[in-house]
N, C-alpha and C positions, 0 to 999 in steps of 0.2 A: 718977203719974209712972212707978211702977214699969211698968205695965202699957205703959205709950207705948214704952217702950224694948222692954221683947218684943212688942209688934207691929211695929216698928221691923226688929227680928233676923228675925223672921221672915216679912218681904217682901224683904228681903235675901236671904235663903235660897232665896227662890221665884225670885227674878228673878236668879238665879247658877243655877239647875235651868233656867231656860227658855233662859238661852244657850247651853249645854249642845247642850240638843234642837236647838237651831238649825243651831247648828254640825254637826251633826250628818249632818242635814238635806241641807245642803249639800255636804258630800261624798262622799254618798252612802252607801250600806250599805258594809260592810266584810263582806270575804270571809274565810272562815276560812282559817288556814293549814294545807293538808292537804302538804307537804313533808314527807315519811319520813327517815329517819335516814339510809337505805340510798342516797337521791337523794341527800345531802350529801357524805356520803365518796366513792360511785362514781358521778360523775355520767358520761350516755350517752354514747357515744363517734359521730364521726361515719367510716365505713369509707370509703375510697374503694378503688375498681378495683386502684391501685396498689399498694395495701397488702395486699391478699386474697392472694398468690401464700405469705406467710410473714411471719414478725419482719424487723424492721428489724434491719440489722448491729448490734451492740453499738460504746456508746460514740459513736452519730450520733444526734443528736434533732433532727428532723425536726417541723413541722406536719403533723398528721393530713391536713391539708386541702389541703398544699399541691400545688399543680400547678405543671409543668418548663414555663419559659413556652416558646411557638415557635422555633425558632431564624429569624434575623435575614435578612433577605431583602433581596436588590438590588431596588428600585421605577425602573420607568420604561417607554419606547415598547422593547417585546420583552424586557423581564427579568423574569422573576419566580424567578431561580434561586436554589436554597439555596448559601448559601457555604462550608457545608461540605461542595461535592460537590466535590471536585477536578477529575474531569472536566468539569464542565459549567462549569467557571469557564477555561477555554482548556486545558485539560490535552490528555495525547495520548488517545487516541482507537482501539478496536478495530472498525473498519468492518466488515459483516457483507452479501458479495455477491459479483461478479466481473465478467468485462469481459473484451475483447479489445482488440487496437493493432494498428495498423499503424506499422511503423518503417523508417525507411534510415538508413544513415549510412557511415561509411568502416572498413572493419578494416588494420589497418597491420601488412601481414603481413611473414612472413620469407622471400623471395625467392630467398635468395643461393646454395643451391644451382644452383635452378632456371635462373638469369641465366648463370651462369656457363655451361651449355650453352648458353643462347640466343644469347650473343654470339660463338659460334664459329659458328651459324648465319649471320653477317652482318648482323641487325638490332638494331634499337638493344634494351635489358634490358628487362623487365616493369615497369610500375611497382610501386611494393611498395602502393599508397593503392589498395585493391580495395573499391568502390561494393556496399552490403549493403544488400539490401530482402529485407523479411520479416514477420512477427507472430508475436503470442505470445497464448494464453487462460489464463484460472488461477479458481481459486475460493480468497475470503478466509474464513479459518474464524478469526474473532477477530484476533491477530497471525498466524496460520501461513497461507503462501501454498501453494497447490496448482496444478499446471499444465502446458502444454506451449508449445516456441516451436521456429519451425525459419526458416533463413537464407541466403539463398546470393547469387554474383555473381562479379565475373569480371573478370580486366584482361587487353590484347592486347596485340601488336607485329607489325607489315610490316615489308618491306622489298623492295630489290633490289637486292644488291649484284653480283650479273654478270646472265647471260642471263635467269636464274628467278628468280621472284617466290617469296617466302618469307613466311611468317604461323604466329605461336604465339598460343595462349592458353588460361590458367588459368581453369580455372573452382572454386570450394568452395562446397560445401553443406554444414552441417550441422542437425543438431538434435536436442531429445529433453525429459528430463522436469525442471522448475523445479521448485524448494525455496526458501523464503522465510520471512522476516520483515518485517512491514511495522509502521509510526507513522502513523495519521495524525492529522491536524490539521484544522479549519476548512477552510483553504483552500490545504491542500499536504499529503502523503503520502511519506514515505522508505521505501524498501524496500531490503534487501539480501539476495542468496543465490545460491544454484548454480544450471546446468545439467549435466546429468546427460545424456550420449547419444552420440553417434556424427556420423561424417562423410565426405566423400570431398572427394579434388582429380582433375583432370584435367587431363591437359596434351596441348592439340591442336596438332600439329605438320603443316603442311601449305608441298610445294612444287611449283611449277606451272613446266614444263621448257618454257614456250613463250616462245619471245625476246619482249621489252614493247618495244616502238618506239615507239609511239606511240596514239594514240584507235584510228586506223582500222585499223591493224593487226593491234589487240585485237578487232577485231570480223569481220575478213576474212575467218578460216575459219569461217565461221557464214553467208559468204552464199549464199543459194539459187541465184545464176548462176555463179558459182564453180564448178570441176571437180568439186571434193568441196565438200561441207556439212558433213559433220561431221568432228571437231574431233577430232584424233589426240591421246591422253592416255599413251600408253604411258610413256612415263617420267616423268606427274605420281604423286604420293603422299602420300598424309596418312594420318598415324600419329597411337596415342594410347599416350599412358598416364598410368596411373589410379592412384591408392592408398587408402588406406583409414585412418581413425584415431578414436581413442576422444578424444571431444569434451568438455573438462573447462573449465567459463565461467561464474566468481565474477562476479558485476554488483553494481553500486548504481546505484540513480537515485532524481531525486525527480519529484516528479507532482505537478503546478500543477492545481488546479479552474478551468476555464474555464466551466462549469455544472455543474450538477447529477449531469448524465450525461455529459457530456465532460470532459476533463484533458488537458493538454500534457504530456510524457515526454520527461525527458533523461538517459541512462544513460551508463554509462562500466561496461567492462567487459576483461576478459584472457582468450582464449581459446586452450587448450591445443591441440593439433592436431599429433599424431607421430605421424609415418609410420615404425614400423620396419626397420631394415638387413635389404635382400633382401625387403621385401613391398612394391614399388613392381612393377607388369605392364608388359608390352611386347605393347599388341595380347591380352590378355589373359592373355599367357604371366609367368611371375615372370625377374624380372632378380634372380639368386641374387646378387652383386656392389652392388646399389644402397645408396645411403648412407641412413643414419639421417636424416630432416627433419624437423623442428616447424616446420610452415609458420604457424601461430597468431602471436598479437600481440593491440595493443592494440587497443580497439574503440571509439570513440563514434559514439551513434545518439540521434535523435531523431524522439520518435514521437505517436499520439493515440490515445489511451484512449476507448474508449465503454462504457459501465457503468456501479457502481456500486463 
């Protein structure tokens, strides 16, 4: 019996050895652990781009790894703009080009010197709503405008208050050099600034000493069967005078995109225009006695831009 029981103990022992192996078996070899001391306390670091320039500020912990995600974008049919451009999200806008206009419009001058002789003349006053055509060119360097514009036009008067026929009329020119500021926008542009330059007025004074009766009257010294043909002028005269003034004209306007390279222009503007005391001419001579005028005023005009 003794013997049955240690052969007993020891097929037990063999078959607890061979599940062992088995198991063993099954999961295969086993690798050693080759992990150093040194891998446990300082394990590898992973560097990125952004962190090579230096340390991290003190007191901000950061992932090594981590990355600033994109900033956030409008999606759709023509956007793909960052929203943190201000510009590009409708802001204003430094246009970078230039352009030239044509413009008219009325300047609302100061007359009333002027009138005051005219109606001693016998016809009726000047109007003061004097018809302005003109342009202007400029180059846009960011906001600052650069450039030149010049302007002129003219208002008359008849009449016939006895024998002779009587006629006046003003004419002003000025112009010179533009300083600006401009905004633009999408689909409109503000600008505001000076003109810088000079000018003149003229005053044509003209009277015709031949009696007006009628059509054929006005035409009868001129006919070829007639005694004489030509046409006695001895006591007709037309006179001028002229002045001179330093042209000083603050503007704004805005400027509508009607394409790409066209804009519509509507400006409002005050235009300086004095004729100093005693430098008004007579026939080119100085009237030492003549009065001080600021024939200037108000201005609007509208014009068309082509450009950029």
């Amino acid at each position: 019996m003794r013997c049955v029981r240690i052969l007993v103990l020891l097929m037990a022992c063999w078959l607890q050895l061979a599940g062992v192996e088995v198991l063993a078996q099954e999961k295969g070899p086993v690798e050693p652990d080759t992990t150093s001391a040194s891998d446990i306390y300082n394990p590898p670091r992973v560097i990125t781009p952004e962190y090579e320039a230096g340390p991290q500020p003190s007191g901000e912990i950061r992932p090594e790894t981590e990355v600033e995600p994109p900033a956030p974008t409008e999606r759709g049919p023509g956007k793909t703009r960052d929203k943190r451009c201000a510009t590009c999200s409708g802001g204003s806008r430094a246009r970078v080009g230039g352009g030239g206009e044509f413009a008219s419009g009325y300047l609302f001058a100061d007359l009333d010197d002027i009138n005051r002789q005219i109606r001693q003349m016998g016809i009726p006053a000047l109007s003061d709503n004097i018809f302005l055509v003109g342009g202007r060119g400029y180059t846009r360097i960011g906001h600052l405008l650069v450039g030149g514009a010049g302007y002129g036009g003219g208002t008359e008067s008849s009449g016939i208050p006895d024998c002779c026929a009587r006629y006046a009329r003003v004419e002003i020119a000025y112009g010179g050099v533009i300083l600006g500021l401009a905004m633009a926008r999408p689909r409109y542009e503000v600008m505001a600034g000076m003109l810088f330059g000079g000018g003149s007025v003229e005053i044509v004074r003209e009277r015709n000493s031949r009696t007006v009766a009628g059509w054929d009257e006005a035409w009868e010294n001129f006919d070829a069967s007639g005694p004489d043909s030509v046409a006695t002028d001895d006591l007709n005269m037309t006179s001028k005078i002229t002045g001179e003034f330093i042209a000083l004209e603050p503007f704004a306007e805005v400027k509508y995109w009607l394409l790409p390279f066209m804009a519509l222009d509507v400006s409002a503007s005050y235009l300086n225009a004095e004729v100093g005391r005693g430098e008004w001419k007579l026939d080119g001579v100085s009237i030492p006695d003549s009065p001080e005028s600021n024939i200037g005023g108000w201005s609007l005009r509208l014009g068309l831009h082509f450009g950029l």
